[in-house]
C-alpha positions as CSV (number, residue, x, y, z in Angstrom):
1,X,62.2,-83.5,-134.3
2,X,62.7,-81.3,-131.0
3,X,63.9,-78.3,-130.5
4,X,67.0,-78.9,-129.2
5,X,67.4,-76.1,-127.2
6,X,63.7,-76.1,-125.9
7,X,62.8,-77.1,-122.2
8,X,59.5,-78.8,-123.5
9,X,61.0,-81.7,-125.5
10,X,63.9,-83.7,-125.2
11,X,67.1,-83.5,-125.1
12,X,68.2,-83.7,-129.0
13,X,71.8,-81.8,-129.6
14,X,73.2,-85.2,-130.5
15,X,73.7,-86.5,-134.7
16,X,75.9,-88.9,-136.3
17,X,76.6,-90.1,-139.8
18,X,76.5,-93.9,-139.6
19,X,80.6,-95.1,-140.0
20,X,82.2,-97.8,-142.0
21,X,83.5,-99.1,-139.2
22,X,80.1,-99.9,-137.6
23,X,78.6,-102.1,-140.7
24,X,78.4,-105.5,-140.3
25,X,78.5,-107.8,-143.1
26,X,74.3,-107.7,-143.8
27,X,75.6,-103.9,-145.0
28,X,74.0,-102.3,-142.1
29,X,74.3,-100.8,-138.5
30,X,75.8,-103.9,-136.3
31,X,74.5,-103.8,-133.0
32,X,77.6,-103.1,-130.9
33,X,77.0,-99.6,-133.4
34,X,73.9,-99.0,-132.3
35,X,75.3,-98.9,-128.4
36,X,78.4,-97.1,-129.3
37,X,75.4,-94.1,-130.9
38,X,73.6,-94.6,-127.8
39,X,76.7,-93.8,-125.2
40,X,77.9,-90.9,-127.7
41,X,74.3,-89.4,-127.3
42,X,73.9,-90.2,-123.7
43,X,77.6,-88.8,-123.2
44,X,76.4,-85.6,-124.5
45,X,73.6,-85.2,-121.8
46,X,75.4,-86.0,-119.5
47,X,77.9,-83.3,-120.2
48,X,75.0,-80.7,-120.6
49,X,74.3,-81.9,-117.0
50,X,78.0,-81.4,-116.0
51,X,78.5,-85.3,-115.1
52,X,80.8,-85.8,-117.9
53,X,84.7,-86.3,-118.4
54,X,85.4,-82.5,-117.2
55,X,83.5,-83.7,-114.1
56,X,85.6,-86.8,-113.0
57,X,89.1,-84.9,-114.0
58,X,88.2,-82.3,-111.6
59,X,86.1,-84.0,-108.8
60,X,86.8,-87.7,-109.0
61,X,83.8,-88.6,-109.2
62,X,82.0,-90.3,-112.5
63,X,78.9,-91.6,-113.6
64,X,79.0,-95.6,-114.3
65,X,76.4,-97.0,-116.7
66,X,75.3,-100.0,-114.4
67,X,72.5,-101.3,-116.9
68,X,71.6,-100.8,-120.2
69,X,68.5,-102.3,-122.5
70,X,68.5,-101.8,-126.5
71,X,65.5,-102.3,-128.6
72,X,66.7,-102.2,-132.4
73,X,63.6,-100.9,-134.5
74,X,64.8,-100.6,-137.6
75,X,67.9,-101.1,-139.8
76,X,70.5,-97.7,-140.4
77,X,73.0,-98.1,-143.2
78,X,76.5,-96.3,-143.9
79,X,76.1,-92.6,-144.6
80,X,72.7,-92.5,-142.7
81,X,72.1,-89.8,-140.5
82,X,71.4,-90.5,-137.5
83,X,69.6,-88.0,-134.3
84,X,69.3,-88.5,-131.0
85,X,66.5,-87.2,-128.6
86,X,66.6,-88.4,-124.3
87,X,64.7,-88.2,-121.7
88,X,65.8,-88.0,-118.3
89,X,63.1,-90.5,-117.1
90,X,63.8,-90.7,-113.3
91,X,66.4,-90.0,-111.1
92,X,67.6,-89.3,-107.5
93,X,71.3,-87.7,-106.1
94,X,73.0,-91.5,-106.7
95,X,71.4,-92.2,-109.7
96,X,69.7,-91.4,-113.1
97,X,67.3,-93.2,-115.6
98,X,68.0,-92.1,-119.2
99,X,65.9,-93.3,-122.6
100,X,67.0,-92.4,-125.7
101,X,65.5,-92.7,-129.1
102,X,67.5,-92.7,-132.4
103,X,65.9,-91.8,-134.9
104,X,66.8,-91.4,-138.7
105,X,67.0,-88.0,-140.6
106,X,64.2,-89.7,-142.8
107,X,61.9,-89.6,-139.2
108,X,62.3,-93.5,-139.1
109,X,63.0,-94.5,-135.0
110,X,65.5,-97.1,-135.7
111,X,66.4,-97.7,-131.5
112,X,65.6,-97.0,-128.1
113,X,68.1,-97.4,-125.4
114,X,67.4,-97.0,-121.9
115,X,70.2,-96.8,-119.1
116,X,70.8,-96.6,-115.6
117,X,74.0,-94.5,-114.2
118,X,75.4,-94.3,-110.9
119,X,77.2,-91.5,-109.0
120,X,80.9,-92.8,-108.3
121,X,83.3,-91.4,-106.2
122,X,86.5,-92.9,-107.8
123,X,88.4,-92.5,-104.8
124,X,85.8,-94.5,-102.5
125,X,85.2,-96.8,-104.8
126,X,81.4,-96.6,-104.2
127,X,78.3,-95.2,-105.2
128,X,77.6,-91.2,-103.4
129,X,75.7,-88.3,-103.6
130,X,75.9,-86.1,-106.2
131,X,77.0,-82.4,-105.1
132,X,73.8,-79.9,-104.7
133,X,74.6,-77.9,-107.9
134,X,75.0,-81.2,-110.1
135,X,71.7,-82.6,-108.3
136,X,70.5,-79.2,-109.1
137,X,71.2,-79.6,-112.6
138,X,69.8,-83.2,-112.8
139,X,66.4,-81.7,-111.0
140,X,66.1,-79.2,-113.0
141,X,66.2,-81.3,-116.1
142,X,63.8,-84.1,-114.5
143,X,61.2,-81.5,-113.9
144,X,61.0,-80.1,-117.5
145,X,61.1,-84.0,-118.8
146,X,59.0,-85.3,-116.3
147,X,55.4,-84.8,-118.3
148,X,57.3,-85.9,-121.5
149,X,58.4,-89.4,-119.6
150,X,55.1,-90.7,-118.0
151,X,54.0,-89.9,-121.8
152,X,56.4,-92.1,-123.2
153,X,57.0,-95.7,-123.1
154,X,60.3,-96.1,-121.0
155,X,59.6,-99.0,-118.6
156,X,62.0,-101.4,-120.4
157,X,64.2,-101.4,-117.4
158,X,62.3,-102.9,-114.3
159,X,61.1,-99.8,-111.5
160,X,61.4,-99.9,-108.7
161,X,65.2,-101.1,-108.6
162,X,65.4,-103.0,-105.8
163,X,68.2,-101.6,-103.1
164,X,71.2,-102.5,-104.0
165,X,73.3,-104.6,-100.7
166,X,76.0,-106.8,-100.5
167,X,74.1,-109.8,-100.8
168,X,73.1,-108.8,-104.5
169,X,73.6,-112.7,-106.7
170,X,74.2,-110.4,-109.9
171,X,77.8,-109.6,-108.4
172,X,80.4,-112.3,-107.0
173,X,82.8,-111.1,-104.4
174,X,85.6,-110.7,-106.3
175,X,83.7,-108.0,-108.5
176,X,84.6,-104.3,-108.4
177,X,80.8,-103.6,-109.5
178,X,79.7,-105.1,-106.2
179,X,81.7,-103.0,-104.1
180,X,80.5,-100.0,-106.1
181,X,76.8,-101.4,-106.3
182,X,76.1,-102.4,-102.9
183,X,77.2,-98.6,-101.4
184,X,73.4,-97.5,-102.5
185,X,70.9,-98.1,-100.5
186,X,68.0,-95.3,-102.1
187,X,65.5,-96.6,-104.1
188,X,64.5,-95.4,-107.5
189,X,61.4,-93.7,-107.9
190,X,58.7,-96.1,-109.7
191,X,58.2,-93.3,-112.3
């Protein structure tokens, strides 16, 4: 595993013991547990970047998980414990690309999860630029990873994303994601 703590790898501060609650009736990890491990990991990088609930109580602002893609590897049972280790894949001052591998205490990957979060001012209600000392962070964070995610295989999500408008079919009218969505027009670095 990483060091957690270390520049070079990724981002691992993040472990769980697999809960009752998440077992489904085949006596192991249900897959709405595996995305509940996935946010709690992703949730702590996010904080380490200073995007996370501190961040919205004092700026308004928030990062929105627009899409998400699970692979589930192998099976995690109650009492399992379970590490975390992301990689900030790609990312610009509206949005980030994060890829997460859980892995088992035993070594054993048991899911990837890859992610894409956007930069919402609450307020607004719409997609914005991230303030220079959060971007900062990001960067900063993106350029130690950077070597680590070309290495990796995190292309689950499709790259480029195409710009996101107003005419996007994904999102009727009536949807608050399309009103939030279609404020972005900068496109996602292929890589």
């Amino acid at each position: 595993m990483p060091d957690p703590a270390g520049p070079g790898g990724p981002y691992a501060r993040y472990r769980t013991e697999v809960r009752e609650e998440w077992i489904d009736y085949n006596g192991h990890l249900r897959d709405a547990g595996y995305a509940i491990v996935l946010s709690e990991a992703n949730e702590t990088l996010l904080a380490h970047l200073g995007l996370s609930e501190a961040y919205r109580t004092d700026t308004g602002r928030a990062m929105y998980t627009a899409e998400s893609h699970i692979r589930y590897l192998s099976e995690a049972r109650r009492g399992n414990v379970i590490g975390a280790e992301s990689l900030l894949v790609s990312a610009d001052v509206k949005r980030l690309r994060v890829h997460t591998l859980l892995r088992r205490d035993d070594g054993v990957p048991v899911a990837t999860g890859e992610y894409v979060y956007l930069h919402v001012d609450q307020a607004a209600g719409r997609v914005t630029a991230m303030s220079p000392d959060r971007w900062a962070a990001v960067d900063a964070l993106l350029s130690a990873h950077g070597p680590l995610a070309s290495q990796s295989r995190t292309r689950t999500l499709r790259a480029p994303l195409p710009a996101l408008s107003a005419s996007n079919a994904l999102f009727s009218s009536s949807s608050p994601m399309r009103r939030v969505m279609s404020s972005s027009s900068s496109r996602f670095p292929d890589r």
